[in-house]
C-alpha positions in Angstrom: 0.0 0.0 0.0 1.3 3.4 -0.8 -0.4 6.9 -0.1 0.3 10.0 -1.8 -0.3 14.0 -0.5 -0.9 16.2 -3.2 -1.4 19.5 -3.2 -1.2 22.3 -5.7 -1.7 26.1 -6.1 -0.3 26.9 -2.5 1.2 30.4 -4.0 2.9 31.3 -0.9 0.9 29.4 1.7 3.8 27.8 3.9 1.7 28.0 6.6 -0.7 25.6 5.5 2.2 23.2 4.5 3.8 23.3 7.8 0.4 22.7 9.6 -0.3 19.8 7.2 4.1 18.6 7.9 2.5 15.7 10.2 0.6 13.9 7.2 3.2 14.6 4.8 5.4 13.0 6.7 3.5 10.0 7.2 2.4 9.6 3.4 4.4 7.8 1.0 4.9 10.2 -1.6 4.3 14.4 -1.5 2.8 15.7 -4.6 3.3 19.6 -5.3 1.8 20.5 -8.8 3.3 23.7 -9.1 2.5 27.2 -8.3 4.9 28.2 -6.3 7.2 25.2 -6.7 9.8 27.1 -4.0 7.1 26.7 -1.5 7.8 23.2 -1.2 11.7 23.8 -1.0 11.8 23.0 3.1 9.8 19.9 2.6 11.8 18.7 -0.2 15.4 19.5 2.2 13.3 17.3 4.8 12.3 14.8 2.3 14.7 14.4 -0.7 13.5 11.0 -1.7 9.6 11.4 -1.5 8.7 14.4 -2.7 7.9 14.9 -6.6 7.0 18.7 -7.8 6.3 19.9 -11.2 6.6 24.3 -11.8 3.2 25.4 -12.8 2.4 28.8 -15.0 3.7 31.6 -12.1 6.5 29.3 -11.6 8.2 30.3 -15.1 7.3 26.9 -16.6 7.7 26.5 -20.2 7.5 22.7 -20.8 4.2 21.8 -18.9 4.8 18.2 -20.0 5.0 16.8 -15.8 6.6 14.2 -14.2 5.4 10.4 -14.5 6.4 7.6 -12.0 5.1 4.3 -10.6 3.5 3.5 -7.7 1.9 0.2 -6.4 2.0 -0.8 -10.3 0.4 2.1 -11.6 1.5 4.8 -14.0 0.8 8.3 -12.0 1.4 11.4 -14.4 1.4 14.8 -12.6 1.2 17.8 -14.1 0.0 21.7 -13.5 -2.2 21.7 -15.7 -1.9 25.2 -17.8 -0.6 23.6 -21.1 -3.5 21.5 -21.6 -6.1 24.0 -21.2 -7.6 22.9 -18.4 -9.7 25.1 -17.0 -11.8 24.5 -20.5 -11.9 21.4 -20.3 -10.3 17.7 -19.9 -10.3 16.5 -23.2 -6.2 17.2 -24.2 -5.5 15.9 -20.8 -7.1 12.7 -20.8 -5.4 12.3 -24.6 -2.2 13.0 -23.6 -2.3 10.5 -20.4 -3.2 8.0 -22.8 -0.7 8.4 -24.9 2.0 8.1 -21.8 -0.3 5.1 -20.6 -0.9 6.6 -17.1 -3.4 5.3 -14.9 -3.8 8.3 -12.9 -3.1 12.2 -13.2 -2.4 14.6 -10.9 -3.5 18.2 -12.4 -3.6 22.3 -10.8 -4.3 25.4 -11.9 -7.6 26.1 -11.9 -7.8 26.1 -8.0 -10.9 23.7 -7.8 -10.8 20.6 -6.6 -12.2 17.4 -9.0 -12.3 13.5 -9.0 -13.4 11.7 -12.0 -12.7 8.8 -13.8 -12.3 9.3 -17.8 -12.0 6.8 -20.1 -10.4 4.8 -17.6 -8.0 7.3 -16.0 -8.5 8.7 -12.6 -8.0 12.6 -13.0 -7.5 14.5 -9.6 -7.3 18.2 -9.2 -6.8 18.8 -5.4 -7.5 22.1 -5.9 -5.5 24.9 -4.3 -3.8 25.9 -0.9 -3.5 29.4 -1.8 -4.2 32.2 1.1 -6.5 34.1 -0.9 -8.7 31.1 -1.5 -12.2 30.7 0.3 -11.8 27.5 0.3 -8.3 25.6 0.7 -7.9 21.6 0.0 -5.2 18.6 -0.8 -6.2 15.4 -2.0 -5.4 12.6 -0.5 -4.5 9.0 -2.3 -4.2 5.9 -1.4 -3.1 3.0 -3.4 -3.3 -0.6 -2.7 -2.9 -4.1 -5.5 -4.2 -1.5 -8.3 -7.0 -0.1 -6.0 -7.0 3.4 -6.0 -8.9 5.7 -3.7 -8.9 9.4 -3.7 -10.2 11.9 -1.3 -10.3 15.8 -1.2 -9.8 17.4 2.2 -10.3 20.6 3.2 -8.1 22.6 5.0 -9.3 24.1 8.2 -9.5 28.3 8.4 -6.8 28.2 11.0 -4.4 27.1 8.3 -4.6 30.3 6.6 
């Protein structure tokens, strides 16, 4: 069994990361999907070999193609997001996950968090951590022989 923290969007929300340190620290793998990459820096110092973090659109990014790795044999792509036009819609997305034969994607930007299941890929947006957001969230994965279960969980106001 593996679990995953993901998070995206957190455009210069430390404090919410360090309130949220004691689940990172206990998942398998921490997830940043980009926007402000550096916010992540600490955790990445803390944990070198678990954390994966693509740059998002206010990062500088100008590949937007993501990162893809295994986990508990699946193919997990994560990317921000902003090169596939998400905030229209899913469709280049869900093509170009295909096309890397991912089982799962990991996807920013438009600071709402989504679960759905296209065309046999789980797409999960755990929307964003950002200060100025009513409403902050994570995602929260867990894997286990193929099974995959997603949550979104909010984060409290006293996280701001």
């Amino acid at each position: 069994m593996k679990t995953l923290f993901v998070i995206s969007d957190t455009h210069g929300n430390t404090a919410a990361l360090s309130a949220l340190k004691e689940i990172m620290g206990e998942s398998d793998y921490i997830v940043h999907l980009g926007d402000y990459d550096g916010d992540v820096a600490k955790i990445k110092a803390q944990y070198p070999e678990k954390v994966i973090s693509v740059r998002g659109n206010c990062d500088g990014d100008t590949r937007g193609d993501g990162v893809l790795f295994c986990a508990e044999g699946l193919k997990i792509l994560a990317v921000h997001g902003h090169r596939f036009g998400v905030k229209e819609d899913l469709g280049r997305l869900c093509r170009y996950a295909r096309e890397k034969g991912a089982d799962i994607v990991l996807y920013g930007h438009t600071h709402r968090a989504h679960i759905a299941e296209e065309g046999g890929v789980l797409l999960i947006n755990p929307g964003s951590a950002a200060r100025f957001e009513a409403e902050k969230s994570y995602a929260y994965l867990v894997l286990h022989e193929k099974k995959k279960t997603a949550r979104i969980v909010k984060i409290k106001e006293k996280f701001l």
